[in-house]
LOGUMAR-856169 format. One record per residue (C-alpha): residue in one letter; z, y, x. Coordinates in steps of 0.5 Angstrom, whole numbers, padded with zeros to 4 digits. Layout:
N
A;Z;Y;X
...
END
This chain:
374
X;-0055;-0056;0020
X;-0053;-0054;0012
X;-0049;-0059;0009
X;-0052;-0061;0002
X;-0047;-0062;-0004
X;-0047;-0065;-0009
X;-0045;-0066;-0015
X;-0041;-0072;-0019
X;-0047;-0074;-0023
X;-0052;-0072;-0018
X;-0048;-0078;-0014
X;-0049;-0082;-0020
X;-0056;-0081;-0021
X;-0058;-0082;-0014
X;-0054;-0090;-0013
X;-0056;-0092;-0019
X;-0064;-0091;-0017
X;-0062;-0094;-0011
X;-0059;-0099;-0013
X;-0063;-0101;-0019
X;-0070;-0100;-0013
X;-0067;-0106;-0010
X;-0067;-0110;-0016
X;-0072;-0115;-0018
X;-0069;-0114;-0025
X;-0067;-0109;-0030
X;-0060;-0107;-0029
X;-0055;-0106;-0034
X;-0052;-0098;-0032
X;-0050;-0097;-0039
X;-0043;-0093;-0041
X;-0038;-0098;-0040
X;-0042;-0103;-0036
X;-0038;-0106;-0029
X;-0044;-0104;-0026
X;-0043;-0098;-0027
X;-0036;-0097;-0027
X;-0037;-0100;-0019
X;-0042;-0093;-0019
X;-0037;-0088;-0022
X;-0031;-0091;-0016
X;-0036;-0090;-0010
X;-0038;-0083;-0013
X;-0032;-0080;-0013
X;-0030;-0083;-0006
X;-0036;-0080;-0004
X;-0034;-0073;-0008
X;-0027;-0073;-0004
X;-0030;-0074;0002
X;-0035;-0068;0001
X;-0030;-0064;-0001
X;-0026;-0066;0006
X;-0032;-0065;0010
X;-0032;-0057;0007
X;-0025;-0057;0009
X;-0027;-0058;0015
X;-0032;-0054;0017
X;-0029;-0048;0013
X;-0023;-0048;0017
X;-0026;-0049;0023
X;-0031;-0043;0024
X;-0026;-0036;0022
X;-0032;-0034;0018
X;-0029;-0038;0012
X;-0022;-0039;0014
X;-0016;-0036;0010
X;-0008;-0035;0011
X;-0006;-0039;0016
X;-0013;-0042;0018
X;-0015;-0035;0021
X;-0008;-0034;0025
X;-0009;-0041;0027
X;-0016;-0039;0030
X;-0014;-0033;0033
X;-0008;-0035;0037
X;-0012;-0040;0041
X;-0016;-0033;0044
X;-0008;-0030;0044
X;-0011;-0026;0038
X;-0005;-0024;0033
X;-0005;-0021;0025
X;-0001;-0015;0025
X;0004;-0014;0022
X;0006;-0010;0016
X;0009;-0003;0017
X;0014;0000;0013
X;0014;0007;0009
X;0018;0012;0011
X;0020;0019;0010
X;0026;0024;0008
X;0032;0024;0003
X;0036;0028;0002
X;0044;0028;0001
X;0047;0033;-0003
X;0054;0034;-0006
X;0056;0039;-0012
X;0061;0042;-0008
X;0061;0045;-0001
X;0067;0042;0003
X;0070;0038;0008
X;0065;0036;0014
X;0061;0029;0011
X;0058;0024;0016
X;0052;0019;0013
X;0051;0014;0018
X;0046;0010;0021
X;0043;0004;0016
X;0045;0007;0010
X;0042;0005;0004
X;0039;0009;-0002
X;0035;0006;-0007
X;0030;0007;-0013
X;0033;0005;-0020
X;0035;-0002;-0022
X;0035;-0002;-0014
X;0027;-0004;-0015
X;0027;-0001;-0007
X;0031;0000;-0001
X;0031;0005;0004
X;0035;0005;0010
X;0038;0012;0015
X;0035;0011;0021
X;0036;0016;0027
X;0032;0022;0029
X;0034;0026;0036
X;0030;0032;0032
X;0035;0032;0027
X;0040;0038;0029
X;0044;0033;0023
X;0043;0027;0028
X;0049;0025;0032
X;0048;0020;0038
X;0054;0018;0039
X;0058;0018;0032
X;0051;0014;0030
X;0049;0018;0024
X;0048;0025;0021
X;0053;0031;0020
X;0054;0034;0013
X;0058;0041;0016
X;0063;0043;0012
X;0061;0048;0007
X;0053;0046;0008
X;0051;0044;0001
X;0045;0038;0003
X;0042;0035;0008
X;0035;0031;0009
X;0035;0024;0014
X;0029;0019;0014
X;0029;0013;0012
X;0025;0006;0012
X;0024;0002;0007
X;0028;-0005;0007
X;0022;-0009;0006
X;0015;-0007;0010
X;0009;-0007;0005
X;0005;-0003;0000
X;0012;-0004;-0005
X;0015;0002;-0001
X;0011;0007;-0002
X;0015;0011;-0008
X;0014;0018;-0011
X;0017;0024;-0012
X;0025;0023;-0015
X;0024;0015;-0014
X;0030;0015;-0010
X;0037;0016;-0014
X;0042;0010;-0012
X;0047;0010;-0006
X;0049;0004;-0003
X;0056;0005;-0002
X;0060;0011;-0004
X;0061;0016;0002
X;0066;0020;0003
X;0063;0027;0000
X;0057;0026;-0001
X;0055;0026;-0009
X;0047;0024;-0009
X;0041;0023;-0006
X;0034;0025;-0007
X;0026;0024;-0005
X;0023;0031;-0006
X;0016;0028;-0003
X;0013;0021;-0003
X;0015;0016;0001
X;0008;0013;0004
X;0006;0009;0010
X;0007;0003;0007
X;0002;-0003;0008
X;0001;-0010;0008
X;0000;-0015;0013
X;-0007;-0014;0016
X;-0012;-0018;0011
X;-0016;-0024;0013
X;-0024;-0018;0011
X;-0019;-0013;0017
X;-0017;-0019;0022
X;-0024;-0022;0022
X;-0027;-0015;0024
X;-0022;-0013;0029
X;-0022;-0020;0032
X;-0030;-0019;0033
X;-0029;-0012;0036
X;-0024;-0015;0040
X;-0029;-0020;0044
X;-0034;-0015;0044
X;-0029;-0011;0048
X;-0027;-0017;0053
X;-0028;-0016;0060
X;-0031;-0009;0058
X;-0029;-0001;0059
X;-0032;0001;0053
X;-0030;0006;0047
X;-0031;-0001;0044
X;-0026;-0004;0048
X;-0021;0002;0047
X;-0020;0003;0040
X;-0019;-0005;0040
X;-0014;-0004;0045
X;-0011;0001;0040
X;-0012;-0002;0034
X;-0009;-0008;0036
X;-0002;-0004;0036
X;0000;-0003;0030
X;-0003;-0002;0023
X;-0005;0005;0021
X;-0006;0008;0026
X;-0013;0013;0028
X;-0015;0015;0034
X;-0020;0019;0037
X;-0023;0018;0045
X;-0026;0025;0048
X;-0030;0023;0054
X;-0031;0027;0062
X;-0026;0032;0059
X;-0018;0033;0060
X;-0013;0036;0055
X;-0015;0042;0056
X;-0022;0042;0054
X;-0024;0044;0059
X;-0031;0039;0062
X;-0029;0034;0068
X;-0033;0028;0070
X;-0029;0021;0070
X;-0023;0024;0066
X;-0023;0022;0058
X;-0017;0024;0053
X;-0014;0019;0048
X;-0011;0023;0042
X;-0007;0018;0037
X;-0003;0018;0031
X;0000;0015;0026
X;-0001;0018;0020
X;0006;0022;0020
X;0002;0028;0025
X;0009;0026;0031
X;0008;0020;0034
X;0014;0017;0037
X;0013;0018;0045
X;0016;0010;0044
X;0009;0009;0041
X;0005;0014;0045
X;0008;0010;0052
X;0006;0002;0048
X;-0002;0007;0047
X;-0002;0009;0054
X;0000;0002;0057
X;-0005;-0002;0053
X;-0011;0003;0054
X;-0009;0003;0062
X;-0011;-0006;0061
X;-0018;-0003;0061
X;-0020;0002;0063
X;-0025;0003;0068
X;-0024;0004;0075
X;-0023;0010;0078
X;-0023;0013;0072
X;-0017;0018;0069
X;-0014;0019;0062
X;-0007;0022;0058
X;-0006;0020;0052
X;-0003;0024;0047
X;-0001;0026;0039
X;-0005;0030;0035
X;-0005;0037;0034
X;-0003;0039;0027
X;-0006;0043;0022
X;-0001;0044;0016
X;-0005;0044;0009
X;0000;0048;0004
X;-0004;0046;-0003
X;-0003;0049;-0009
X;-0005;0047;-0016
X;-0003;0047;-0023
X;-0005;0042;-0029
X;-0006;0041;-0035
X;-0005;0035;-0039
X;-0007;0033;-0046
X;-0002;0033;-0052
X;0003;0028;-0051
X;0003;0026;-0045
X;0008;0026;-0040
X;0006;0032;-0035
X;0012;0031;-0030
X;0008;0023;-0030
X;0002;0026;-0028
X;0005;0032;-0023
X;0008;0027;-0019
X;0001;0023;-0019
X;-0003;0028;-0017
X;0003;0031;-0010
X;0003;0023;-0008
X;-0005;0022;-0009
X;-0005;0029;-0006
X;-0002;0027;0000
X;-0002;0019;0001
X;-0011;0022;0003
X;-0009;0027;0008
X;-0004;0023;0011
X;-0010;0017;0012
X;-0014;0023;0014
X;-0017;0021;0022
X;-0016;0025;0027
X;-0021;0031;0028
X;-0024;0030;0020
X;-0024;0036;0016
X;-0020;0037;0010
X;-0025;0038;0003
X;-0023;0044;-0002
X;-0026;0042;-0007
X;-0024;0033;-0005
X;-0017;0036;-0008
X;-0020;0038;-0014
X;-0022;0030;-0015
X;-0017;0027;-0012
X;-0013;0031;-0018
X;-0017;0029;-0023
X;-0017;0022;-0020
X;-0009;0021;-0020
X;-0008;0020;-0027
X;-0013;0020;-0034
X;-0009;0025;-0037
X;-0011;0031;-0034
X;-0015;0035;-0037
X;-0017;0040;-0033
X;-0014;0045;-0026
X;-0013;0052;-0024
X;-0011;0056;-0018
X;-0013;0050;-0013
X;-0011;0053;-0006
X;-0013;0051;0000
X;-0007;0055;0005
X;-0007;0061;0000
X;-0017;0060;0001
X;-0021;0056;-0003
X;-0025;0054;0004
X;-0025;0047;0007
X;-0020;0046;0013
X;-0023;0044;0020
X;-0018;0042;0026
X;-0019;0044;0033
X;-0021;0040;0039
X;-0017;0035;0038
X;-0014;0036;0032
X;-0011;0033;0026
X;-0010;0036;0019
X;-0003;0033;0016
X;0001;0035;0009
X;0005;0041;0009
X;0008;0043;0002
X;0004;0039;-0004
X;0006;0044;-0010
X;0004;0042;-0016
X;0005;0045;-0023
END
């Protein structure tokens, strides 16, 4: 049934002809009255426990829940919102004189200008720098710079910076004069809004007690935030066709994902998958998209702004790209002209070294290579 509000003088209006039907008198319901003072009370008690009555009945149906009334919702079914995910990417640490040996451990801080945003060294056995046992990277002796990843301090959107942002060390260290972000730092996203978490939840129901590609992609999504995947089924990694046997490709927008996440993927994709079936779970195969493109600003505006612009909008779109979707050459004509409203026009725009669109391969996934714009 659908709940009819009213409104203040609605209320009014309908006791006072209530009332005044009941009497064999005309009745004095004139401003100022006590008649109608005692009609204005039982009016606003009335307005306060309709707007107690939508209170409940918006926080008990997640349609029209908000905040903390749809995590309160979910839980009962063990449905969870997920988290923030931090930006990340590579600095790098640079001296201006090659000497001594210096070493840049793990948990570092760097930050923006005015320490508007931090970062912290994180390890990566990937690194040749990294070493497991000092807890932190080498800067050899004679070696100039030497580039780490870092994370933001802070999960959300607020970590994703341009080019150049970063320029502050935390502390000092020991031969080491300055650290610098040749790319933007991307990644970063808020927790999942309540529009995300509704939808995700009725995929989760769609998908219970269901071995379905529903059921999969909810068990997957429901990981971690930014991540896209693809499901081929009756087929094995090596493309070739086998009945009863499906591939899970997944990534999280680096192009690399940690065997720490592939490892959580499989174990939630094991939950539910049908009986008798057999599948692997694997990253990407990555396409490098090598872009070039020069930009003309108009008069009296700050192009290395709008260069700067265009690499981050450039590369943020590739990187949220899902796993098998083609990359548009003329898409990166607009993404450019979008990036900053200075831009007056474009030249040389290349598309690793062509003007033709990019299409990845059989479990594939197109990722930023080198993004140069001038």
């Amino acid at each position: 049934m659908q709940l009819s509000l009213q409104t203040f003088s609605t209320l009014v209006e309908r006791m006072a002809a209530s009332v005044q039907g009941a009497a064999q008198s005309l009745l004095d319901l004139s401003v100022g009255s006590v008649l109608r003072a005692i009609l204005e009370a039982n009016a606003s008690v009335a307005l306060w426990i309709q707007w107690l009555i939508v209170q409940c009945l918006a926080t008990t149906r997640l349609a029209t829940s908000s905040g903390v009334d749809c995590d309160s919702f979910g839980a009962d079914f063990g449905f969870t919102r997920l988290p923030a995910v931090a930006a990340s990417r590579e600095v790098t640490f640079a001296r201006f004189t090659p000497g001594i040996s210096a070493f840049i451990p793990v948990g570092t801080a760097v930050s923006t200008v005015a320490n508007a945003q931090s970062f912290l060294v994180v390890g990566d056995t990937n690194n040749p720098a990294y070493s497991a046992a000092e807890g932190g990277f080498v800067l050899a002796a004679g070696v100039g710079s030497v580039s780490v990843p870092v994370v933001a301090s802070v999960p959300g959107v607020t970590g994703n910076i341009q080019p150049g942002a970063v320029s502050l060390l935390g502390a000092a260290i020991s031969g080491v004069d300055t650290v610098s972000n040749s790319g933007a730092l991307t990644g970063g996203i808020d927790a999942e809004s309540d529009v995300a978490f509704r939808a995700r939840f009725g995929n989760f129901l769609g998908g219970l007690s269901r071995a379905t590609n529903i059921a999969i992609g909810s068990a997957i999504s429901g990981i971690q935030q930014g991540l896209s995947y693809n499901i081929a089924e009756n087929i094995n990694q090596a493309g070739a066709a086998q009945l009863g046997f499906f591939v899970v490709t997944v990534d999280d927008g680096s192009g690399h994902p940690s065997a720490g996440l592939l490892a959580t993927v499989q174990q939630a994709v094991n939950a539910i998958r049908p009986v008798g079936t057999g599948f692997a779970v694997q990253g990407p195969v990555v396409v490098t998209a090598d872009i070039s493109v020069a930009i003309v600003t108009s008069s009296g505006a700050s192009h290395a702004a709008a260069v700067a612009a265009v690499a981050t909008e450039i590369e943020l779109y590739i990187a949220n790209l899902p796993i098998s979707a083609t990359l548009s050459y003329t898409r990166l004509a607009q993404l450019a002209y979008d990036a900053s409203g200075t831009i007056t026009n474009l030249s040389g725009l290349l598309l690793n070294g062509g003007t033709m669109d990019l299409v990845p391969p059989l479990f594939g996934a197109v990722r930023a290579g080198t993004v140069a714009v001038a």
